[in-house]
Each structure stands twice: as structure tokens, then as C-alpha cells.
Backbone bond lengths (Angstrom), bond angles and torsions (degrees), N, CA, C in turn:
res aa  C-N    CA-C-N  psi(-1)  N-CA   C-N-CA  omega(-1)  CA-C   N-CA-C  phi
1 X - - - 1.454 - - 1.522 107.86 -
2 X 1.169 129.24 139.15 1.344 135.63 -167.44 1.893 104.93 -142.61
3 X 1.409 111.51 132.08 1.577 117.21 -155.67 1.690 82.18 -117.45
4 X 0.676 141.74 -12.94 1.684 128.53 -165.54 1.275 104.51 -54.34
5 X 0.811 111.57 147.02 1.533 129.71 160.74 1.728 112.36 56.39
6 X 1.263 102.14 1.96 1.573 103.32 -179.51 1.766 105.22 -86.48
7 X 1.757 114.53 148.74 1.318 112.64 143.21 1.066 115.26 -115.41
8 X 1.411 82.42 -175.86 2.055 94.83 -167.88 1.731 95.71 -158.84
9 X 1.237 109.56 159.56 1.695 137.97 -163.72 1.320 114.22 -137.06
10 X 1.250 130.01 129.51 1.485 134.98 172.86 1.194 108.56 -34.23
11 X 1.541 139.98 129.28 1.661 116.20 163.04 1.425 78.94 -98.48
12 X 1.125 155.95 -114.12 1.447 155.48 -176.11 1.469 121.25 -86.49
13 X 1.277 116.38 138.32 1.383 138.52 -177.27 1.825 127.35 -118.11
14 X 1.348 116.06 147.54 1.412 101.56 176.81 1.717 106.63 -62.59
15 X 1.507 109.65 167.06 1.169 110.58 168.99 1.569 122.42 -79.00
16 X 1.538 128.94 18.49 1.356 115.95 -157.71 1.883 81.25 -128.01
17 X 2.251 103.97 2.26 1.686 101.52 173.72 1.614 101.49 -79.22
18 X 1.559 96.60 147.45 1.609 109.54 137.24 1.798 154.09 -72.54
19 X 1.633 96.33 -8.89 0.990 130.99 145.09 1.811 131.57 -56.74
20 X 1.788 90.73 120.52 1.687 79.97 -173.54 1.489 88.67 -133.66
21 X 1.548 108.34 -162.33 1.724 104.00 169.41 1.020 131.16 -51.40
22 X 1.670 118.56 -18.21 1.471 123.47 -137.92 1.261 77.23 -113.63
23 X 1.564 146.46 32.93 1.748 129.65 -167.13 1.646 84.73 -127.58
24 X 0.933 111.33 116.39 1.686 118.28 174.37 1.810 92.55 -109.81
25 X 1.907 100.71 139.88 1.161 103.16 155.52 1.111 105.60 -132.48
26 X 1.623 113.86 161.89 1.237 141.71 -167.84 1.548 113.24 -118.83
27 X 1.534 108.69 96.06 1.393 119.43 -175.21 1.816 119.89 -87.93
28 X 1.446 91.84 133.15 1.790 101.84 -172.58 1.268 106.52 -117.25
29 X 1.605 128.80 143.35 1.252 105.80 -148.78 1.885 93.33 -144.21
30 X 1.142 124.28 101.68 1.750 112.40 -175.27 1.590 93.80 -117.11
31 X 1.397 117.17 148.61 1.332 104.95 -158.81 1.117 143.62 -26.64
32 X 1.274 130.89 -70.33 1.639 123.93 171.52 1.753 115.78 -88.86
33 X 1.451 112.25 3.93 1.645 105.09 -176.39 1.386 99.09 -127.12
34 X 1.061 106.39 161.88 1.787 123.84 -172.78 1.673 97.48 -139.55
35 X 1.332 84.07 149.45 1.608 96.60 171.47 1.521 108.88 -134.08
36 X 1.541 121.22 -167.25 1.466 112.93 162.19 1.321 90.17 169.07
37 X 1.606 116.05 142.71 1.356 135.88 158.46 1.554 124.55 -102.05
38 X 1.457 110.69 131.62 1.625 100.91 -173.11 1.417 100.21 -152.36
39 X 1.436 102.07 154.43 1.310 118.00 -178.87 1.384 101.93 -145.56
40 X 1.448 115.28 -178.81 1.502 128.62 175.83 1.536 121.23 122.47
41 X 0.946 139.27 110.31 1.400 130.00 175.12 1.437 94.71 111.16
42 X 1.211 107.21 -147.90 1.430 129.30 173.13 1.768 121.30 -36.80
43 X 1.590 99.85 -31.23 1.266 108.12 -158.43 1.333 108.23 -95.58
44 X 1.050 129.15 128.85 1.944 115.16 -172.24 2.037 94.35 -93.31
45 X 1.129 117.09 -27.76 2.024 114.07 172.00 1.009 98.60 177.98
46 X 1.043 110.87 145.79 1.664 147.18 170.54 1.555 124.07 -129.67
47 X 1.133 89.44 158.30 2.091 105.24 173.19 0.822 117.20 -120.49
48 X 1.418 156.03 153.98 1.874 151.32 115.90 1.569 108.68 -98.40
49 X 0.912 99.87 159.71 1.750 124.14 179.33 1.102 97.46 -131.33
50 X 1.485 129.64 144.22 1.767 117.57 155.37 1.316 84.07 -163.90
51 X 1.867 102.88 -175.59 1.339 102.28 -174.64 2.033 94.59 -139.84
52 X 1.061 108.72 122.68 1.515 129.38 169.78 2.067 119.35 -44.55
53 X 1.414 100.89 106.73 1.515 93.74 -176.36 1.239 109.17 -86.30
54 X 1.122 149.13 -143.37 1.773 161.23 165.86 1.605 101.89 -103.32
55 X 0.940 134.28 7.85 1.642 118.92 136.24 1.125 118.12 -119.63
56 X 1.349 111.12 13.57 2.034 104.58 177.96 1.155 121.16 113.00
57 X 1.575 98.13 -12.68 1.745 92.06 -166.16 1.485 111.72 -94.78
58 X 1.499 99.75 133.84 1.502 117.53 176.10 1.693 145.43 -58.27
59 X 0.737 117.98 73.44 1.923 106.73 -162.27 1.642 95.39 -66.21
60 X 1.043 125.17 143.81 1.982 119.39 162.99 1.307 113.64 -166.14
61 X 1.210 96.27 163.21 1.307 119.68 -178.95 1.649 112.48 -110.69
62 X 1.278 133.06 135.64 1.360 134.15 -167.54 1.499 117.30 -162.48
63 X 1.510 110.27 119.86 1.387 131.55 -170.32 1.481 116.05 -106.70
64 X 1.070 110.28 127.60 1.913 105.40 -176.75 1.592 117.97 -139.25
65 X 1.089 117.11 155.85 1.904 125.75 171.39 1.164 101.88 -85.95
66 X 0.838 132.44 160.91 1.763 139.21 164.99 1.665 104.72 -137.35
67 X 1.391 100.23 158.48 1.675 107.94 -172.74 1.275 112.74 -57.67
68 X 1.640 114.85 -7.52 1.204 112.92 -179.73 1.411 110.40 -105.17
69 X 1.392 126.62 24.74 0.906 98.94 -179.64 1.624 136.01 122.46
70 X 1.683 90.67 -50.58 1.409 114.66 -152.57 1.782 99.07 -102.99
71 X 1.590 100.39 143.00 1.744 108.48 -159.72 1.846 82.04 -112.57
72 X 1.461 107.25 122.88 1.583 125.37 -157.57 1.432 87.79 -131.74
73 X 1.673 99.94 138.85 1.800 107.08 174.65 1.508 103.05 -136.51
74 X 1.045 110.60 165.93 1.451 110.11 168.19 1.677 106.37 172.70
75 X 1.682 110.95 170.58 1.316 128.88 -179.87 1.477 128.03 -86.09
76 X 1.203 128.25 156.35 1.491 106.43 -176.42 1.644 102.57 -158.77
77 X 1.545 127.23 134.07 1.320 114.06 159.95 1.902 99.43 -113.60
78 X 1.514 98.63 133.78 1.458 111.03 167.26 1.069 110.70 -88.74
79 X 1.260 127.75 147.50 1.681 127.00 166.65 1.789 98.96 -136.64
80 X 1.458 98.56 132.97 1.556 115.85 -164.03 1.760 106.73 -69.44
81 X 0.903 110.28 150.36 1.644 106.72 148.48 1.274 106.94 -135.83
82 X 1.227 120.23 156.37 1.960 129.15 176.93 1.502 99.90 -120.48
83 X 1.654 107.53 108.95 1.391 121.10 175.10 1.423 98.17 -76.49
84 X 1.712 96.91 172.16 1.332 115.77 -170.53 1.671 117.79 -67.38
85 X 1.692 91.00 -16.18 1.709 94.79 -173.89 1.120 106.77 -102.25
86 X 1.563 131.97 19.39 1.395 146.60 163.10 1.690 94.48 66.06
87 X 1.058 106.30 64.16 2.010 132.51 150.31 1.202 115.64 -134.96
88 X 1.455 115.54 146.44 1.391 123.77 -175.28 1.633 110.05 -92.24
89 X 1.568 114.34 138.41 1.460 117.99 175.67 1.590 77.83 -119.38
90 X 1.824 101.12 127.05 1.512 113.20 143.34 1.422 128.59 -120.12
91 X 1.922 95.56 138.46 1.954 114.44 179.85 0.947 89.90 -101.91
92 X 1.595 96.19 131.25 1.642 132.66 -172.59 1.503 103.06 -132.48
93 X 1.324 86.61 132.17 1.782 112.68 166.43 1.271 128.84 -108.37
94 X 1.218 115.93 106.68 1.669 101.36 -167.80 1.484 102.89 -140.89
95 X 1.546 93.54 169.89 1.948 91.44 -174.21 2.164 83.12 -153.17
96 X 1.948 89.55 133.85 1.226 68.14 -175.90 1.798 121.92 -90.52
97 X 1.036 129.43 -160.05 1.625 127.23 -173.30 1.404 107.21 -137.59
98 X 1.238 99.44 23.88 1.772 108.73 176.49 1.620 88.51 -141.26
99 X 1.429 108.71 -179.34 1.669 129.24 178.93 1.475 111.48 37.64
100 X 1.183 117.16 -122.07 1.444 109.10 178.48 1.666 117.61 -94.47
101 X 0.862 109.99 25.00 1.681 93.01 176.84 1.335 147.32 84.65
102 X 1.868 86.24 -14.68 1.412 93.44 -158.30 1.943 107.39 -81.31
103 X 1.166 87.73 168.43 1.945 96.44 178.09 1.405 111.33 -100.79
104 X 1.299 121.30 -174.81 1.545 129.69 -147.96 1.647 116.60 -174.21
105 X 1.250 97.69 160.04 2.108 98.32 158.58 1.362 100.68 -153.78
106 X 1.632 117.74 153.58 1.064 116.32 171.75 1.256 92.45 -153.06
107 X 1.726 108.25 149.62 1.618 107.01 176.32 1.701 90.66 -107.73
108 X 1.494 99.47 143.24 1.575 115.10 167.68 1.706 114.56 -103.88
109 X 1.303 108.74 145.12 1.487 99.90 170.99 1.357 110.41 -139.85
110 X 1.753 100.03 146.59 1.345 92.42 177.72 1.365 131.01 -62.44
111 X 1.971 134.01 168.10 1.128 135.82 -179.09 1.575 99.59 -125.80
């Protein structure tokens, strides 16, 4: 699985995400680590770091601004899927490590 240069968009998110449609990320991909910057919606920029296993799946770490203000971190494992039209949808699990704590899922899809 290879993330370079691909984006991707919330298709649905928990309600306790800051992530909405309007959050595009921008995936960078050097062999086993990925990164990506995103903004849109709620979020004024963000980061992830993670590191790429042998089926795709993502472990990361990801820091963001929000319109309010507020500098939000948290954990995340992606797990890939390969649609039929050869784009990736990723289910994500995350819990954040700032504010309250709470955990989440959101599926991303590529654009």
C-alpha cells in the first residue's frame, strides 16, 4: 500500500471528531512512515506522523489547531481497504490525548 501523494476526506466521523467533509488530508509517503497535513472545516492545520506495516495499516500520532483556538492531539490506527475503483477508504480508531479523552472512528476516503 503506498499513501504518497494521495488525499482523502472524512466520509463519516464520530461525533466527539473535529473532522468534517471539508478536512482534506494530504498524504506523504517515504518508505515505512507517512505523514500528512490537513485543514478544512473546523480545523484551521494539522499533522500526523505514523508508521506503515505490510498490510497498510497505520499507527499515528496527530496534532491540530481548531477555529477555536485549541491545540488537540491524539492516537490513531488506520486500517486500509482497496475499493473496486482502485482508491483507498481508511477505518480509523482513535482516542484523543488532549481534552477529554474520549475515543472515536471515522472512515476516510480517497479524492
Amino acid at each position: 500500500m503506498n499513501y504518497n501523494n494521495r488525499k482523502f476526506r472524512p466520509l463519516k466521523s464520530s461525533k466527539n471528531a473535529e473532522t468534517s467533509e471539508e478536512t482534506i488530508f494530504c498524504y506523504k509517503q517515504e518508505n515505512h512512515i507517512v505523514t500528512s497535513e490537513y485543514s478544512g472545516g473546523a480545523i484551521v492545520k494539522g499533522h500526523l506522523m505514523g508508521t506503515i506495516d505490510a498490510e497498510g495499516v497505520i499507527e499515528m500520532c496527530y496534532h491540530q489547531i481548531n477555529t477555536a483556538g485549541d491545540l488537540m492531539t491524539g492516537r490513531c490506527t488506520s486500517k486500509p481497504e482497496l475499493m473496486t475503483n482502485g482508491k483507498i477508504k481508511l477505518h480509523e480508531t482513535w482516542q484523543w490525548t488532549s481534552g477529554d479523552k474520549s475515543k472515536g472512528n471515522s472512515v476516510l476516503v480517497e479524492i
